[in-house]
N, C-alpha and C positions, 0 to 999 in steps of 0.2 A: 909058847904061842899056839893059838888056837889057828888050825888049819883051815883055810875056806872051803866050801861044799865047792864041787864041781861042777861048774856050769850046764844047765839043761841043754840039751841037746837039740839043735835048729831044726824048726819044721819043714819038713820036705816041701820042695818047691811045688804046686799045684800046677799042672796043667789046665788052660781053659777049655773048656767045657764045647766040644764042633758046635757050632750052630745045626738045630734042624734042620734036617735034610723036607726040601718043599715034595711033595710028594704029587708027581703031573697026572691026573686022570684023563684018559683017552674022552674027546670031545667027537662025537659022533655029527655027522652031515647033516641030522634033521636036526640038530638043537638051534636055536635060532638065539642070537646075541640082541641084548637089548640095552640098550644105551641109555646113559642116564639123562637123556633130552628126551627120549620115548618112553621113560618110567617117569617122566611129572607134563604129562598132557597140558593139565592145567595153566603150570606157568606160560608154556608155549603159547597157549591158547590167549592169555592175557597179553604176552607181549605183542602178540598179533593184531588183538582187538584195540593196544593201548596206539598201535601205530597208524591204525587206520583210524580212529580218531580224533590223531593228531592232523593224518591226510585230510579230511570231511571237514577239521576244524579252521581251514587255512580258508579263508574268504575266496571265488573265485573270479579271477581277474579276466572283464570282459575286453576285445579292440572295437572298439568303435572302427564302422569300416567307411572308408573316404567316400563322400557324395561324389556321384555321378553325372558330368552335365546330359542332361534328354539330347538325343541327336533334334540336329533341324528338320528333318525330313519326317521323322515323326509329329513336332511340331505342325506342320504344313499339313499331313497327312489328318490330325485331329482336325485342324479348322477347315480344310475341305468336307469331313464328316458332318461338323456341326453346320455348315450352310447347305448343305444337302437335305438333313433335316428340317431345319426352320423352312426350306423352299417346300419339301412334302408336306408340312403344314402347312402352310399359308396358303397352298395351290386345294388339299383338302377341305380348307373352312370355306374358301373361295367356291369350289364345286357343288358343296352343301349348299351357301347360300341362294346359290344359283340355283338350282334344283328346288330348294322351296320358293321362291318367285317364279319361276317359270311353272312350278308344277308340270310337266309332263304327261300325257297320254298316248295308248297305243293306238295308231289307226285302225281304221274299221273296214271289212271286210263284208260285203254285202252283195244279195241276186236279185234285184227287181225285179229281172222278166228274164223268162225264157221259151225257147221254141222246140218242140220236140218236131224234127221232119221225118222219120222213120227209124223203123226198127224191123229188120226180119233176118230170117235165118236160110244160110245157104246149107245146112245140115244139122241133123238134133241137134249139135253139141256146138257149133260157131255162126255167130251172128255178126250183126254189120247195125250200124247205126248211125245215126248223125243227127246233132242236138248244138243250138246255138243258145248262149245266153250273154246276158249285160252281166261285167263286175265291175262294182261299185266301189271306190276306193275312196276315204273321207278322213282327213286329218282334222279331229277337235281341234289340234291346241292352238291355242293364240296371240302364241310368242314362238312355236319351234317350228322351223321347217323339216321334213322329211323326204327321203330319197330312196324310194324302193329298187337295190341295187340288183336282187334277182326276184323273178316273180315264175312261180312255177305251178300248175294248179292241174289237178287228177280227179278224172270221172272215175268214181266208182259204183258197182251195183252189188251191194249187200256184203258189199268190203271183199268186193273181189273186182282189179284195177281193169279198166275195159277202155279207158283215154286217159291223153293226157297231153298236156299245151304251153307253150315258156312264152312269156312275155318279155317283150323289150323296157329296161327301165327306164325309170319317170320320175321326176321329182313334184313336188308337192308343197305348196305354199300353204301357211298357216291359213286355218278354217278353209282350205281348199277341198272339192270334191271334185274326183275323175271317175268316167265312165270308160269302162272297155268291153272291145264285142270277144268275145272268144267263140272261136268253133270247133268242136272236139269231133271227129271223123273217128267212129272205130270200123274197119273193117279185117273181119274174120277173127273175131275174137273167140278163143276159148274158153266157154261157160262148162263147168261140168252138170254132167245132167237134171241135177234134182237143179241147179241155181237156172238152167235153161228152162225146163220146164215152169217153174216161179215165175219169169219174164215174160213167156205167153202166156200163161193166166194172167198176170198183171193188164198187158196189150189187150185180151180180151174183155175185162171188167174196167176199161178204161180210166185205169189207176197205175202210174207208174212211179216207182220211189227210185230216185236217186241221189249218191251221196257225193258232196264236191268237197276236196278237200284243194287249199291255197297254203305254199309254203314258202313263206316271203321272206327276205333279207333287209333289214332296216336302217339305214343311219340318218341319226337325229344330230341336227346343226343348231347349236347354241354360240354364234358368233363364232370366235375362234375356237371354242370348243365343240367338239362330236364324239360322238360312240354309237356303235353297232350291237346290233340283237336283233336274233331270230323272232317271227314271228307265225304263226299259224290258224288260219281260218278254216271253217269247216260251216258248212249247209247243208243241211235235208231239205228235199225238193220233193213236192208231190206234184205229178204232171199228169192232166189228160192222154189220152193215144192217141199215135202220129196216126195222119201226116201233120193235123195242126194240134199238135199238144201244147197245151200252155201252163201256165204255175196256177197251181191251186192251192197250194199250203210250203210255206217256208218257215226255214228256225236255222239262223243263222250265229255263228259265235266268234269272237276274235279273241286269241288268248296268246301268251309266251310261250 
């Protein structure tokens, strides 16, 4: 018999193989970690734009907010406003039409006659006077009465004030004229000298200018309606020499 070969011999058992060892490198303070949501900008950027969007795309829902009732007192307070107004108009068209029907003028202011009775001088520079004249007071109109409520009227010579005299008021009936005497007394008036010297040449060329000015208070009666305004006269007077001086040339004006 044929003998068998000898069986080979078993392979030594193999050990596995360590796993590689990871090998840690020192990570230094200034190296900065970057995360895998800050290496894709982009997406981020998309999901952000894709949710805003969505937000912008949502229709936005408005409330309607509850009516309010108007207090009363408001109420009352408008309708008192609005008949306040309709009254300022109706009282304004009312005043207009009046005003054109009546038409309106200013009285007149006027010197008919006057009396120069002296003029002289107690020293260069102060003099003494006394001079009487008629003023003339004439309401054109003839539908309004007038009531002259102060009447104040001032001699002057070359617009330097040397009298002056208040009258008592007066009223005035439509197309009425009033005459009043006024007498203007100056005594020891201060002229200075060149206007002193002027006034004896004047006395001597028996020409003497004087200027009257009238500063009157006015109110005009339209029935139950009136109003007041200033009013202002003014006269140049040329008079002979006292003692009997009289008016030789006048220019009189009435104005507001």
């Amino acid at each position: 018999m044929l003998s068998l070969p000898p069986p080979p011999p078993s392979p030594l058992p193999t050990e596995a193989a360590p796993p590689p060892e990871k090998r840690s490198f020192p990570v230094s303070l200034n190296q900065v970690v970057i995360s895998k949501q800050a290496r894709n900008p982009q997406n981020s950027s998309a999901e952000t734009s894709n949710s805003e969007s969505k937000k912008l795309s949502k229709p936005p829902i408005f409330k309607h907010p509850r009516p309010r009732r108007t207090n009363l007192v408001i109420w009352c307070g408008a309708i008192l406003c609005l008949i306040f107004s309709l009254v300022l108009i109706v009282f304004g068209i009312a005043t207009l039409i009046i005003y054109l029907v009546v038409k309106p003028r200013n009285p007149v202011f006027d010197i008919p006659n006057a009396n120069l009775n002296s003029i002289y001088f107690d020293s260069p520079e102060y003099f003494n006077g006394d001079l009487t004249f008629l003023a003339n007071f004439s309401n054109p109109n003839q539908k309004l009465d007038v009531r002259f409520e102060h009447v104040d009227i001032e001699l002057y010579f070359s617009d330097r004030l040397v009298g002056t005299q208040a009258l008592q008021p007066f009223t005035q009936r439509s197309r009425e004229t009033r005459l009043e005497s006024v007498h203007i007394i100056s005594s020891l008036v201060y002229l200075p000298q060149n206007l002193a010297v002027e006034l004896q040449k004047q006395v001597q060329s028996n020409k003497v200018n004087y200027n009257i000015r009238g500063t009157f208070k006015v109110r005009a009666n339209m029935g139950l309606l009136h109003y007041s305004y200033w009013l202002h006269g003014r006269c140049e007077i040329e008079m002979t020499g006292p003692p009997t001086g009289v008016i030789v040339a006048r220019s009189c004006r009435t104005k507001r």
